[in-house]
N, C-alpha and C positions, 0 to 999 in steps of 0.2 A: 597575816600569812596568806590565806587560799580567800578567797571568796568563798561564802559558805549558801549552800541553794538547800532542798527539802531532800532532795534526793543524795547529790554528793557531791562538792568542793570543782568549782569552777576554775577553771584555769588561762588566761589568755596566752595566745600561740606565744606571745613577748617573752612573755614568765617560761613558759616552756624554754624557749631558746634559751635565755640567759639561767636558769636555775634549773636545769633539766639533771645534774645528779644529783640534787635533792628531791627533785619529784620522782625520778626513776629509781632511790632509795624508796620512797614513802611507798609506791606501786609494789616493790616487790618485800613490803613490808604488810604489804595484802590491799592497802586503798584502792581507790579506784577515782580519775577524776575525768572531767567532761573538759573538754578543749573549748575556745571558743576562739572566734577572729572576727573582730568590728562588733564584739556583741552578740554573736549569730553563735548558737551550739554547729562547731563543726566536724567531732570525732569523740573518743572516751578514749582514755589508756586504762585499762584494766589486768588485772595480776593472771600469768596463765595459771591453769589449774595444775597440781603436783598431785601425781597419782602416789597414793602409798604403797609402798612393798613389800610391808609386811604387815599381815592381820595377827593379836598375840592369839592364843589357842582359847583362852575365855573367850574375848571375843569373838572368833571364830564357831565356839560352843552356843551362845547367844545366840547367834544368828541362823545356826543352824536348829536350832526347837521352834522356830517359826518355818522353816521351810515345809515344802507338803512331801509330805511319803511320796516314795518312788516306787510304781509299781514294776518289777522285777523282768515280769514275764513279758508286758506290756512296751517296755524299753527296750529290749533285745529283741523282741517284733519289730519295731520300731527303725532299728538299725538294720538287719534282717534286707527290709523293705528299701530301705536306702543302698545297699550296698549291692552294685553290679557283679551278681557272681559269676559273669561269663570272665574270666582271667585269660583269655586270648588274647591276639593285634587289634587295639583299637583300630586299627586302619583296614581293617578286613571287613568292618561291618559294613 
């Protein structure tokens, strides 16, 4: 099938062209392979990353017993200090 290297599955530009919706299955089946032309590494196709949309509420609970306390007072300082409270024309200034 692919040429097979240390890292991951070689592919020449050839094989690309002529079987490109089996490799453009296998990529978006998460693989990843290195191009090549005359022998030379000259590209990677690799899978784009999928962001997930939903976290379930356990995991969500997980992950929050690792985060660090918020301190309260120290936060609403925080923003306080960030937020221009002149509410006039910016263009007057």
């Amino acid at each position: 099938m692919f040429a097979m290297s240390m890292s991951q599955p070689h592919i020449s530009q050839r094989d690309l062209r002529m079987r490109s919706r089996e490799i453009m299955d296998a990529v978006e089946r998460g693989e990843t392979f290195t191009v090549t032309r005359d022998g030379q590494e000259i590209g990677a196709l690799v899978p784009l990353r999928r962001r997930r949309r939903f976290v379930s509420r356990s995991e969500f609970a997980a992950m929050s017993r690792n985060a660090p306390r918020v301190d309260v007072d120290a936060f609403r300082a925080d923003q306080d200090a960030a937020f221009d409270s002149h509410l006039g024309d910016p263009f007057e200034r």
